[in-house]
N, C-alpha and C positions, 0 to 999 in steps of 0.2 A: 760686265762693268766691274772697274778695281773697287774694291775695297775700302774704306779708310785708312788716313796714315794718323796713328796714336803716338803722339810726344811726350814726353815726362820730362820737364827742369829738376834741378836734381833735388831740392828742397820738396818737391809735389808727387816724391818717385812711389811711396807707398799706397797713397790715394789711387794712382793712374792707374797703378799693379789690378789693384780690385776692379777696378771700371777695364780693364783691359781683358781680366779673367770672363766676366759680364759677357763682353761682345764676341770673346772667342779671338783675340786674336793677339800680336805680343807689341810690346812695346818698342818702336822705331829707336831705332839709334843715332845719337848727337853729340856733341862736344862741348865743352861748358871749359873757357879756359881762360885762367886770370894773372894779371901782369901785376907789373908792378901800380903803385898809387891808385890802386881802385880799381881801377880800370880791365876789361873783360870781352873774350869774345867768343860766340855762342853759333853755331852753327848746324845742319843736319849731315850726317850721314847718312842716310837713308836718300832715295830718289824716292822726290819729291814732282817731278813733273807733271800737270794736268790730271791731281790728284785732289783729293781732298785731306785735307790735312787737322787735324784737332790738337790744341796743344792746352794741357793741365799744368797749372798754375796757380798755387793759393795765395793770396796775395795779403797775406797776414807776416806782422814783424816776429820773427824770433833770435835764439841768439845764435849770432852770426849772418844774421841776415833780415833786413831791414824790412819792411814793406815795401819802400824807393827801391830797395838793390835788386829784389825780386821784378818789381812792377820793369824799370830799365831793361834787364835782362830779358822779360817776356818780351819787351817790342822790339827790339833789337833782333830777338829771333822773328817774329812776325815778319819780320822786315826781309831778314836772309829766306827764308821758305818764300816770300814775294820772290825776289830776286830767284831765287832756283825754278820759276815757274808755276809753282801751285797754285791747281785752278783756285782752290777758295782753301782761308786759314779764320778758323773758329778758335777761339779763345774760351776756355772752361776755365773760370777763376769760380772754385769751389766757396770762397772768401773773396768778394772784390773791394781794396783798402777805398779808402776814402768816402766810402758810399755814405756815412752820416751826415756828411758836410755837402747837404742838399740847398741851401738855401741862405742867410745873409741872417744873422742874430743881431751882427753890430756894423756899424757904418764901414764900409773898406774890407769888412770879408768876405775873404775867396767863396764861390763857389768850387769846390774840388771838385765834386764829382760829376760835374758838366767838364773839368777841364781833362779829368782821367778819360772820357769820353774822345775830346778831340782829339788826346795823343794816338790812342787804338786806331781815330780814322785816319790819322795823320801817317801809319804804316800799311795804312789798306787791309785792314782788318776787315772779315767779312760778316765774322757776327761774334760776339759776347755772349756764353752763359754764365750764369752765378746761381747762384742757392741762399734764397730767404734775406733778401735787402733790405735794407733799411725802410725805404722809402721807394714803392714799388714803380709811383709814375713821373717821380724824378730820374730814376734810372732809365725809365723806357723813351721822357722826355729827352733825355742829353743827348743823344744821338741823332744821328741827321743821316748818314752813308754808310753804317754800319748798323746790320740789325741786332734787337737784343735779344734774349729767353732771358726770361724770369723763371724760375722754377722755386715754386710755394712747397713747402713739406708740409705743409696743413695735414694732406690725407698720410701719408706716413706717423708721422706723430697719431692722429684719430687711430688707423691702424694699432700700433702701439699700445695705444692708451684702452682699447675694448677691451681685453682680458683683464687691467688692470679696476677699471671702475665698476663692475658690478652693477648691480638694479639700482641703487640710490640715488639722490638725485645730484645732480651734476652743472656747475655752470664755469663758463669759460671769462679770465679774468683779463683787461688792459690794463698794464700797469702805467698809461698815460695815453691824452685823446689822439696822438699821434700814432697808436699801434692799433686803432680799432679796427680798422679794417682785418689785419692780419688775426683777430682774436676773433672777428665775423668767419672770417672762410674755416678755422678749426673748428668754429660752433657749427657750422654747417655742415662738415665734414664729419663729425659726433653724432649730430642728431642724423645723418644717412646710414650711418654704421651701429649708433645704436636702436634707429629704429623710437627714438622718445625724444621729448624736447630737452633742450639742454638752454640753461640760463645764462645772463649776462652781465657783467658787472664793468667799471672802469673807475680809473682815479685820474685824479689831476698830479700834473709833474710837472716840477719848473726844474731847468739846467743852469747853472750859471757860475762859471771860474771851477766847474768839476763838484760843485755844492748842488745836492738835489735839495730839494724842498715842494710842498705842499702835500695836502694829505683829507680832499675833499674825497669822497669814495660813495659812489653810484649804485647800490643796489644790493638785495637779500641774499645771504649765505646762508642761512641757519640751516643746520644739518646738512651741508652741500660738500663735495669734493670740490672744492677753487683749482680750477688749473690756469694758471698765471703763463702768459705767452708772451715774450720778445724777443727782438730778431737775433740779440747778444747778450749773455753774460759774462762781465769783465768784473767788477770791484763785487758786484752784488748787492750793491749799495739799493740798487732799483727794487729787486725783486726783494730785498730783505724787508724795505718798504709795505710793498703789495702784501705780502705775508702776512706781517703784522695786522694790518689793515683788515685782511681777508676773513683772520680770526677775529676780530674784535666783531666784524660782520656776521659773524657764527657758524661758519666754514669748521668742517670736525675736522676735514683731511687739504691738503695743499700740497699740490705739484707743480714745479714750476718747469718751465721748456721753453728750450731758446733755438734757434739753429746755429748757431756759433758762442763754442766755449773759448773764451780767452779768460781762465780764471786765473787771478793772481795770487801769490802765495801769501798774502797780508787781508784777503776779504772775510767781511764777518758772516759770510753767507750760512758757513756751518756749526756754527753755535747752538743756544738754546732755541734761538725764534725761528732758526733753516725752516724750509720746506721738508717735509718728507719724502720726498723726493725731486731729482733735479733731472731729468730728461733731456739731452746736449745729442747732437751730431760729429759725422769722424771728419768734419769742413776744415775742422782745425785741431790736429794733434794736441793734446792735454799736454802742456810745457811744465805743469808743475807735479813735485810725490804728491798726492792727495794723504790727508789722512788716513786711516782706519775707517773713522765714523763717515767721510767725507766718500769716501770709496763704495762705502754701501751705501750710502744715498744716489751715486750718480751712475745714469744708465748712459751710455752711448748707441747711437742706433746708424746705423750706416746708409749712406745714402748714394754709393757709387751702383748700387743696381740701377737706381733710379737715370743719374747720369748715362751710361751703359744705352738703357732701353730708349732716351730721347736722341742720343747719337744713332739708333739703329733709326728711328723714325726718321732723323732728318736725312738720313743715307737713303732711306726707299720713297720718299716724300709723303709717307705719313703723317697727320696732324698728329704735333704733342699736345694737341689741347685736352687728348683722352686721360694723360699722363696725372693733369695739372686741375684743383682744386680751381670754380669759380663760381661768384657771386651769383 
């Protein structure tokens, strides 16, 4: 039996590199080529026929390229690898955009990420992975003819975090009721790996015009490491929140850990109140110089092994359920 065939868009070329090292094998060749007014055509070199095919794709904006310009250019190629014949084309958005915009806040707004959904089936997309979304059963919801993977970094991060915490005592923080679940399956993934209970805390968050607000907070820190979990840090505004909070809760030490860093060059994340450390994955290349002081707070942890070992699974029909942190 062949193989897999590995694609890289040219924006996703260093991510694939490592998922490609992982599987043992090199990255397929393509063309990516742009006219004038926008406008772009994206095709494979490589045979494609009665293949399986995987194509890496972060689908996060940077400069020169949009979240839209990227998101177009993936289906567009889904579209041509359909047309060349490829028995089945997976889609690996390490980042998949729109995923926040699960649900309706105000009268007449979109749902995006049911509609990011229909475009994928709308090319014959065979299945969607991503890594640490927003909103784990609205993503699995939008879909209808294409299947999805969620891939949780729960046990990666717990990994991570064992050398670092020590015997004391330890509790895992939400920084709003909307990420409880995801700050459940790291407590759970903690107390496997350390073998002791591990605590729990949550706050209340309201969003509204980009203005966080509220600051109700659920439960005992004193003497406790807070490890504060969400699915993204962008302003910091969230976590800087929890922080503060965590300590007033009497939390000695505070880590915070997101699976996608979109840190912007204006956030007050690393001031006086920061975390002591900030725990981020490589979903999304770091766009901005960091600091000094900002540098030695922030760990990156890679997660193309991960991706790597569930492409081997779904090549041999392996479950990746063994992969993947659950309830």
């Amino acid at each position: 039996m062949a193989g897999p065939v590995l694609f890289a868009l040219n924006t996703s070329r260093d991510f694939a590199e490592r998922v490609a090292i992982d599987l043992g094998v090199s990255i397929a060749r393509h063309e990516e080529r742009d006219f004038e007014r926008g406008e772009h055509k994206v095709r494979p070199l490589a045979p494609v026929g009665r293949r399986d095919v995987y194509v890496v794709q972060s689908l996060h904006g940077e400069h020169g390229a949009t979240a839209n310009d990227k998101l177009i250019r993936l289906l567009f190629f889904i579209g041509a690898l359909k047309d060349a014949g490829a028995a089945s084309v997976t889609a690996i958005c390490p980042y998949l955009a729109y995923s926040r915009k699960d649900r309706r806040t105000k009268p007449g707004d979109p749902v995006s990420s049911r509609y990011i959904a229909a475009l994928f089936e709308s090319v014959e997309t065979d299945r969607v992975i991503t890594l640490e979304v927003h909103n784990i059963s609205a993503f699995e919801n939008a879909f209808r003819s294409c299947r999805s993977e969620h891939l949780s970094l729960a046990r990666i991060f717990a990994q991570h975090l064992e050398p670092i915490l020590g015997a004391g005592a330890v509790a895992v923080v939400s920084p709003d009721a909307g990420g409880n679940k995801r700050a459940e399956l790291l407590r759970h993934e903690l107390e496997a790996i350390l073998g002791r209970g591990v605590g729990k805390s949550i706050m209340d968050k309201h969003r509204s015009k980009g203005i966080v607000s509220g600051t109700l907070f659920a439960g005992d820190l004193t003497g406790s490491t807070a490890i504060i979990v969400d699915d993204l840090i962008s302003s910091g505004t969230t976590i800087l929140r929890a922080c503060k909070a965590s300590r007033a809760a009497g939390a000695n030490k505070v880590i915070a850990i997101a699976g996608h860093a979109m840190f912007t060059a204006d956030s007050p994340l690393w001031g006086d109140d920061a975390p002591d450390a900030v725990i981020v994955t490589d979903t999304i290349p770091l766009a901005i110089d960091l600091s000094k002081e900002a540098r030695r707070r922030v760990q990156v942890i890679e997660t193309a092994p991960l991706v790597a070992s569930v492409v081997e699974r779904l090549q041999s029909g392996e479950p990746i359920s063994e992969l993947l942190p659950y309830d």
